[in-house]
LOTOR-479444 format. One line per 10 residues: number of its first residue (from 1); for each residue z, x, y of C-alpha. Coordinates in nm, 3 decimals. Each point is the difference from the previous one (the first is absolute). Last residue first. Example, Ala and Ser with C-alpha at 12.3 -4.5 7.8 and 13.67 -1.06 7.14 Angstrom:
LOTOR-479444
2 = 0.714:1.367:-0.106 | 0.066:-0.137:-0.344 .
end
This chain:
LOTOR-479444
145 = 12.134:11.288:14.554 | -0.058:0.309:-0.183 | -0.310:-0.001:-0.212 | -0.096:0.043:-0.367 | -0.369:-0.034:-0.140 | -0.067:-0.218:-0.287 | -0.235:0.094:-0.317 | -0.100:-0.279:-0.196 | -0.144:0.001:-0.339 | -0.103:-0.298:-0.204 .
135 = -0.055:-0.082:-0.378 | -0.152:-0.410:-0.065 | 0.041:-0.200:-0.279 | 0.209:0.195:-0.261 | 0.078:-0.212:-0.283 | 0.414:-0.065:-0.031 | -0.080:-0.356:-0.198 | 0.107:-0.191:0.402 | -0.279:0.192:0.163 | 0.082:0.406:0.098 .
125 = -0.033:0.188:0.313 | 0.083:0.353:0.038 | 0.065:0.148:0.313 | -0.009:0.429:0.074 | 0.165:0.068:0.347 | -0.040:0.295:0.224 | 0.254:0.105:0.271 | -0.061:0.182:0.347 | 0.141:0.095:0.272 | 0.353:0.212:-0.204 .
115 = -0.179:-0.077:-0.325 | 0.037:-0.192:-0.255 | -0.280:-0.006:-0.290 | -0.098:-0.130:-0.318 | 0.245:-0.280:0.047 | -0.036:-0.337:-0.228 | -0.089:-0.315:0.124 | 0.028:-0.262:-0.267 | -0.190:-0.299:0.098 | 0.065:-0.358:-0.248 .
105 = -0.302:-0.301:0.009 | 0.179:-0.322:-0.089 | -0.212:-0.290:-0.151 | -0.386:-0.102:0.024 | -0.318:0.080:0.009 | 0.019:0.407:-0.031 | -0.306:0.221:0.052 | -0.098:0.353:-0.216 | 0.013:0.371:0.094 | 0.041:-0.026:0.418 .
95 = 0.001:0.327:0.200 | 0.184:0.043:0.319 | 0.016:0.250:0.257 | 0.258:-0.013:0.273 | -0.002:0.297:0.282 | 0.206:0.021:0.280 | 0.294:-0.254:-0.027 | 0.291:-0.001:0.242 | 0.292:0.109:-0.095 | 0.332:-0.021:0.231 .
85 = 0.295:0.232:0.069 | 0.340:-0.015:0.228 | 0.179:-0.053:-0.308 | -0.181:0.125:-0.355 | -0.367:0.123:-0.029 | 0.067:-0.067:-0.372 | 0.073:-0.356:0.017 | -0.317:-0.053:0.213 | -0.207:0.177:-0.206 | 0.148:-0.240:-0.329 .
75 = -0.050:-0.272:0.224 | -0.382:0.091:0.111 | -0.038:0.031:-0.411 | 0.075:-0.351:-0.033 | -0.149:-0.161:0.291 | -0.343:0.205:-0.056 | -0.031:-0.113:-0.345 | 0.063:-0.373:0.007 | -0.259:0.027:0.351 | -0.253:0.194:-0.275 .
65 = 0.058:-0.206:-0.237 | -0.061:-0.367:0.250 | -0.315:0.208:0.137 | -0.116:0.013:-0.363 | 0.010:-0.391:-0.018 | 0.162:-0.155:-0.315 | -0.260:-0.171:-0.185 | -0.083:-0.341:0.067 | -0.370:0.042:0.085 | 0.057:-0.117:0.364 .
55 = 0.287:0.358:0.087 | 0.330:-0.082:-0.155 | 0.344:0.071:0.117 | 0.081:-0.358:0.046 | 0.138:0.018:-0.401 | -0.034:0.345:-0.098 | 0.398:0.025:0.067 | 0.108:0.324:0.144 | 0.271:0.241:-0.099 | 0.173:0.328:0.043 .
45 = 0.113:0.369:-0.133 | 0.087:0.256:0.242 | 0.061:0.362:-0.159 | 0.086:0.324:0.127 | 0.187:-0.092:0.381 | 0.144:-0.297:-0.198 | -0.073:-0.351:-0.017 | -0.005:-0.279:-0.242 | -0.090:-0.359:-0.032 | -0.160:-0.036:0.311 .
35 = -0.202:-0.298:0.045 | -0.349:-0.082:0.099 | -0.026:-0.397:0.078 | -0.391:0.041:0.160 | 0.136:-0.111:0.329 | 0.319:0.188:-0.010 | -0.156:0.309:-0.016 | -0.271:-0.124:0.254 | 0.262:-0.093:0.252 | 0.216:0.327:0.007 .
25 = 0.041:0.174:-0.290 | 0.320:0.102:0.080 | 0.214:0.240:-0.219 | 0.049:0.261:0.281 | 0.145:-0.300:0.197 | 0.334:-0.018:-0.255 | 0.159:0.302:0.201 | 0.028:0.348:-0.147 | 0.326:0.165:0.109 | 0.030:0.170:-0.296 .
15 = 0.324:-0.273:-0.058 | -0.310:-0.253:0.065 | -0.172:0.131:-0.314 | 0.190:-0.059:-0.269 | 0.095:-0.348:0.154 | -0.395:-0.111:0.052 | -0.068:0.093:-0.386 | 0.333:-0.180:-0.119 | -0.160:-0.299:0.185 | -0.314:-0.034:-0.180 .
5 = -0.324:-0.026:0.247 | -0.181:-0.291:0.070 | -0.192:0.135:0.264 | 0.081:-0.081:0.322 | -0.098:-0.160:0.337 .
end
């Protein structure tokens, strides 16, 4: 299963000789309807409705950022660690500013790090008016197959 991601994005990158699986999310990306909108080894940028994403108070659930977060910058890691490569996350922290009810949430992963085992993602995540809701850093490790 995939991750709607755009098709010029999947073309750059299969002539490096990454496939289309390093953009999976597997089950729970496509579960909670994250998309990829853009994707580079410095910057992934993505999506997730609020709607179903909600803990019982309506608000979009903090586990639901944190998952947003973790996809994103995990593809920016795994773009980076290149053929023959994968990222797995090692560290996540997340802290939440305000809530959003309803509407798009948008993750911009940005690189503060890459690293030959290692590379270190900031991710901001903004409501539909651009208001930061939540700020998350993930750091993946890089492995050979």
């Amino acid at each position: 299963m995939k991750l709607n991601v755009p098709q010029d994005v999947l073309d750059h990158f299969a002539k490096l000789g990454v496939t289309a699986d390093t953009f999976s999310g597997g089950h729970l990306g496509e579960k909670m309807g994250i998309r990829i909108v853009e994707a580079s080894p410095e910057r992934v940028v993505g999506t997730m409705p609020v709607e179903g994403n909600q803990q019982p108070y309506g608000l979009l659930h903090g586990g639901a950022s944190a998952a947003l977060a973790e996809t994103i910058g995990s593809v920016g890691a795994m773009l980076h660690a290149g053929p023959g490569r994968y990222a797995v996350g090692v560290d996540l922290n997340a802290t939440h500013h305000r809530s959003a009810t309803s509407g798009l949430v948008t993750g911009v992963a940005t690189a503060v790090f890459r690293g030959r085992t290692a590379a270190t993602y900031e991710i901001a995540i903004t409501d539909d008016q651009g208001r930061r809701i939540t700020s998350c850093r993930l750091t993946c490790m890089l492995r050979d197959i």
